[in-house]
N, C-alpha and C positions, 0 to 999 in steps of 0.2 A: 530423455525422460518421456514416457509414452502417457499420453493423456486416454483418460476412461471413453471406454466405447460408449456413443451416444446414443440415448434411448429414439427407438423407430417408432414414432407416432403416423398412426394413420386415420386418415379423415375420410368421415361418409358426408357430401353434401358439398356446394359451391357457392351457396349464397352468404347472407351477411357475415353470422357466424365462423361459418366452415373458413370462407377465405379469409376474416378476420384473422382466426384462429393461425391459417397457415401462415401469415405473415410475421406475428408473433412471434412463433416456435422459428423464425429463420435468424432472428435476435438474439437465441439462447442457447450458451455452451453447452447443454447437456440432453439436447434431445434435437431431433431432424425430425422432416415430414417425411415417410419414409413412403408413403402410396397415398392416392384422393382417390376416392369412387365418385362416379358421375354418370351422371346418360347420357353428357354432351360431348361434342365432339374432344378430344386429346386436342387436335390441333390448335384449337383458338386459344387455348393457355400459354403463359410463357411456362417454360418445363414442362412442357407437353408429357415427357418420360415420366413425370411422377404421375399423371393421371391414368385411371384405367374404368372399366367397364365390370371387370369378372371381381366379384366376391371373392373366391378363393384367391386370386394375385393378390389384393387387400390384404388376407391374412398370411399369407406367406413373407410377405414383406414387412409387417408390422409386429411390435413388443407392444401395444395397446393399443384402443381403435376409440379415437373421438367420434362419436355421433354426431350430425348437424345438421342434418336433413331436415328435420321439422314436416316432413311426410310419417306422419305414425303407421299405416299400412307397412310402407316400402323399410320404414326403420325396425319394424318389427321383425320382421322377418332375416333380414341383415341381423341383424346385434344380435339374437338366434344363434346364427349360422358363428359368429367368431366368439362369440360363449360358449357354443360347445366344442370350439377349437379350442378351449384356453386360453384366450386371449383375455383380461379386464377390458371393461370397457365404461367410456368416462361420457357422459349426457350433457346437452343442457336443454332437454323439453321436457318439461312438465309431464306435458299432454301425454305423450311416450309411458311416463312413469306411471301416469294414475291409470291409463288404458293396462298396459301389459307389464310395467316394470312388478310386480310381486310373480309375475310367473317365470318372466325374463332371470329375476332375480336366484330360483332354483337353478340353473345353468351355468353361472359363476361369479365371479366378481364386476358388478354394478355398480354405478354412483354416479348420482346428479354433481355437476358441478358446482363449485364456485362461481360465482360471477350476474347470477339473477337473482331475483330475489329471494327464492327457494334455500338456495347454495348458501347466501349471503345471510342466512338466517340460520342456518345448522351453523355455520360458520361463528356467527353473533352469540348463538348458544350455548358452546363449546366455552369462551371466553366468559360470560354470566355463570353459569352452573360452577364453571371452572374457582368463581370467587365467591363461591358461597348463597347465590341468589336463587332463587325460587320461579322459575318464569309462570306467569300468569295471559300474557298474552303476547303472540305470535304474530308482528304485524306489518304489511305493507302499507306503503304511502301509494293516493293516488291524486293526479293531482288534475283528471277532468274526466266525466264520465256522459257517455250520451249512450242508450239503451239502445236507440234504433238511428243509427247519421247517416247520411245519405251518400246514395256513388256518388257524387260530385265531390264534396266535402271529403271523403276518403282518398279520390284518384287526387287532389290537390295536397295531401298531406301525405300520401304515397311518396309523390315524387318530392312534396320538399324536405323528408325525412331518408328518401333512400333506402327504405325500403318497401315491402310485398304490401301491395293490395290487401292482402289477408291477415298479413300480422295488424298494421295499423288498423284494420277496423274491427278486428281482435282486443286490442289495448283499448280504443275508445268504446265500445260497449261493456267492457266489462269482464269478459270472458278468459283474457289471459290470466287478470287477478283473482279469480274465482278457481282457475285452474290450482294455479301459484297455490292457495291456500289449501287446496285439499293435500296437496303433497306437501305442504308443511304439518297440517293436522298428522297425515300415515305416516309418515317418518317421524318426528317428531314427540307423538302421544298426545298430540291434541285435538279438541274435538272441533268439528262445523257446529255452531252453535244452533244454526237456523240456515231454514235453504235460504241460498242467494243471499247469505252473512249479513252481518249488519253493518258495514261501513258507513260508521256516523263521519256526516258533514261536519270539520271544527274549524275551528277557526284557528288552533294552531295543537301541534302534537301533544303534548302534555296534557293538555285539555281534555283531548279525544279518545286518549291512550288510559287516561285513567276509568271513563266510563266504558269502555272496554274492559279495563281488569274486574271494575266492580261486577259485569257480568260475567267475567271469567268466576271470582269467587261465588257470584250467585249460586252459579253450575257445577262448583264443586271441583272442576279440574281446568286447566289452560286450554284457552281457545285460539283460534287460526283468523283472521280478523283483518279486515283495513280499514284506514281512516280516507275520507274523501276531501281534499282541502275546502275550502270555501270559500266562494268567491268574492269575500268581505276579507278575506285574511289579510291581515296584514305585508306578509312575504309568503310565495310561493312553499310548497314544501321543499324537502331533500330529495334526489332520486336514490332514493333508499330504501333502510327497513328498521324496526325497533322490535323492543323486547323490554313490555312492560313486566316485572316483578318484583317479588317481595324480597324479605330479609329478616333476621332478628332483631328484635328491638333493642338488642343490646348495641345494635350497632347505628339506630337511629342519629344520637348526636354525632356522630362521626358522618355520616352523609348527609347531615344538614350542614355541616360545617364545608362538606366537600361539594357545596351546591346540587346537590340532588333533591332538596325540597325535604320538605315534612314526611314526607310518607303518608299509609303504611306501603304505596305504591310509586316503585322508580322506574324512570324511562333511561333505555340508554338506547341512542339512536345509533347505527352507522349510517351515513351519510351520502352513501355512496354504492354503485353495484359496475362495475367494467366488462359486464359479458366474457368475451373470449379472450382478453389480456388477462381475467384472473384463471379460466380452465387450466393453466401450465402447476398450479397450485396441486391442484384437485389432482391431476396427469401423477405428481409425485405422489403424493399423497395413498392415490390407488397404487400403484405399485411395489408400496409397502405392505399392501392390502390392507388397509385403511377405509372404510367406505364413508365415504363424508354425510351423504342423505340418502337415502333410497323410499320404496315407498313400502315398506314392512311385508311383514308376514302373516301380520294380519290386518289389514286397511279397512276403516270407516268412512272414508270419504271420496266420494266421485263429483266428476260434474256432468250432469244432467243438461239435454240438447231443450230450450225454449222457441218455442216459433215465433217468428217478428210479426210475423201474417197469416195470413189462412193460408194452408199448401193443402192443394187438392191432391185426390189422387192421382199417380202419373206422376208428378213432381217428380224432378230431378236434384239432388243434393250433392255436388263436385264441393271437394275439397276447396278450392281455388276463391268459390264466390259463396262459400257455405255462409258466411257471414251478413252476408243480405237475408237470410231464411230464418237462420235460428245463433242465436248465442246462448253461452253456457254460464248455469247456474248450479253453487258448489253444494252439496247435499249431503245426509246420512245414508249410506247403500242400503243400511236394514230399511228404512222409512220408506224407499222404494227403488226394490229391486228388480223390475223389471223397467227401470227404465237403462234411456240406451245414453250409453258414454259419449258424450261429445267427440272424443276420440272418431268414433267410428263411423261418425257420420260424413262418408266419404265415400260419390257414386251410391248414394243410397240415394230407392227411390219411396216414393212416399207411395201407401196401398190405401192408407183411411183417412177421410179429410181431419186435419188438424187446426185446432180454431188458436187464434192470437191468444198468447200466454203461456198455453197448453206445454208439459212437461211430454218430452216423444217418448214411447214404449216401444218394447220391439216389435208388438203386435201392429203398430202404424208405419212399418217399414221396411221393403224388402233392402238385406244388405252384400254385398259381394263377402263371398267367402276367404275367411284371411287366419292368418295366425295370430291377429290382435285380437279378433274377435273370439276366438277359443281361450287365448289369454287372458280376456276378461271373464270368461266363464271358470276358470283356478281363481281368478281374482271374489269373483260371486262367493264360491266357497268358502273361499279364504275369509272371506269377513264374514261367514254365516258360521264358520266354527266346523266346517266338515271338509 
């Protein structure tokens, strides 16, 4: 009896993610890691043989190509190159999608993962709409927020979390969630209600989730939204996501009875997000052509680069320690379209002094020439309707 030939995954990226991911997939009958790209060296890897250097080996050797990088320049221009080979290809950065995923997206088959909170919420969606609910609001949990923390306090939770410098003071300012929400807004159909959202402090979900939805009807349509725990809560949040919405009133005493409360507003929590243990989901999934979330066709929401400090001209902006200079706050494109994507702000240097708070324009910054940045110019259009 011959067993089905196994799907050839290939991996862009060596960090949490990426080699998370490859671990994973060595677990599962139906699919191999079949190539890794990287800039470091083959030899320090065990299977040296699966890593390689050239883009094209990548796609030669892969049936779909995980993205993991978390470099938006360097991923742009990759995912490019094996879209227009044919290849799907399956995400899990935000950042990637709300910068270039609508242009990326004309090239071929796309889609953010499962497994963040993004994924984790098409995913949640899918199952709501699926039984008849109405979502009203689109929401993560966070459960500690500092706007400006200091290198000390980030290089000490760098290393006792295991990962980048950059992600973690990503997550504590603010910026990852703010990302998160606009790619649930474009994908999704739901709007930024307000720049830099409203993530009311509650004291537990239910609570928070519903003065959310009450602004979600205020507006007319479902908002993109987190809640901030408080640090009176009783218990911690979930690392999760929720999905406040409605329903028929006909069906009111049947969800009071099934503990869902009074209404007219229910919460259904998932509890949980697994990063790169859920991407093998999403992996199948696309290869049905399936796309689980992407960020449309026509996107309303970006996030916009904030300064932590005054940056003179001359300032330097590296990806790496971008996070000391500015974090990102999630926006309407039409309210303002000439500012610059957080995305992009990578080896960008500063040309017009920018004062603390200040929302960066392109006009305050020269940036290296890329395929993201062109890509967010199809993205421009795209949400201005030409």
């Amino acid at each position: 009896m011959h067993s089905e030939k196994k799907l050839n995954v290939g991996i862009i990226g060596t960090g949490f993610i990426g080699n998370g991911l490859l671990n994973v997939i060595r677990l599962l009958p139906d699919m191999q890691v079949s190539a890794v790209l990287t800039h470091r060296d083959p030899a320090g890897f065990d299977q040296p043989e699966l890593y390689t250097a050239s883009v094209q080996e990548l796609i030669d050797r892969s049936d779909l190509v995980a993205e993991c990088s978390g470099d938006i320049l360097y991923a742009a221009e990759v995912v490019a190159k094996v879209l227009q080979a044919g290849l799907p290809v399956v995400t899990m950065d935000a950042e990637l999608q709300i910068t270039a995923g609508t242009y990326l997206s004309t090239l071929g088959l796309l889609s953010e993962a499962e497994g963040d909170q993004p994924g984790a919420l098409a995913a949640l969606g899918r199952e709501v709409t699926a039984m008849g609910f109405t979502p009203l609001v689109y929401g993560n949990l966070k459960g500690f927020l500092n706007l400006n923390p200091t290198l000390e306090d980030m290089q000490y939770w760098a290393k006792a979390q295991g990962i980048s410098l950059e992600q973690v003071t990503g997550f504590t300012d603010g910026t990852k969630v703010q990302i998160e929400a606009a790619l649930v807004a474009n994908g999704l159909g739901a709007a930024v209600a307000q720049q830099g959202l409203y993530g009311y402090e509650s004291l537990d979900v239910d609570e928070g989730s519903k003065r959310l939805a009450e602004a979600a009807r205020a507006l007319g349509m479902p908002i993109s939204d987190y809640l901030l725990c408080s640090p009176k809560a009783p218990r911690k949040f979930p690392a999760g996501v929720f999905i406040t919405a409605g329903y028929g009133d006909n069906q009111a005493p049947a969800l009071k009875y099934l503990k869902m409360g009074e209404g007219p507003f229910y919460t259904l929590v998932r509890n949980y997000h697994l990063c790169h243990i859920e991407i093998p989901k999403t992996i199948r999934m696309l290869m049905a052509g399936d796309i689980l979330l992407d960020n449309s066709a026509a996107p309303t929401a970006s996030v916009g680069a904030i300064a932590k400090h005054v940056l003179e001209p001359g300032t330097l902006i590296r990806r790496a320690d971008r996070n000391f200079a500015i974090r990102g706050e999630a926006l309407k494109i039409l309210d303002a379209p000439a500012h610059v994507p957080i995305g992009l702000m990578s080896d960008a240097v500063i040309v017009r002094r920018v004062e603390p708070g200040q929302l960066i324009d392109f006009a305050d910054v020269e940036l290296p020439d890329s395929l993201a940045q062109r890509a967010w110019g199809y993205t421009l259009g795209a949400a201005a309707g030409v």
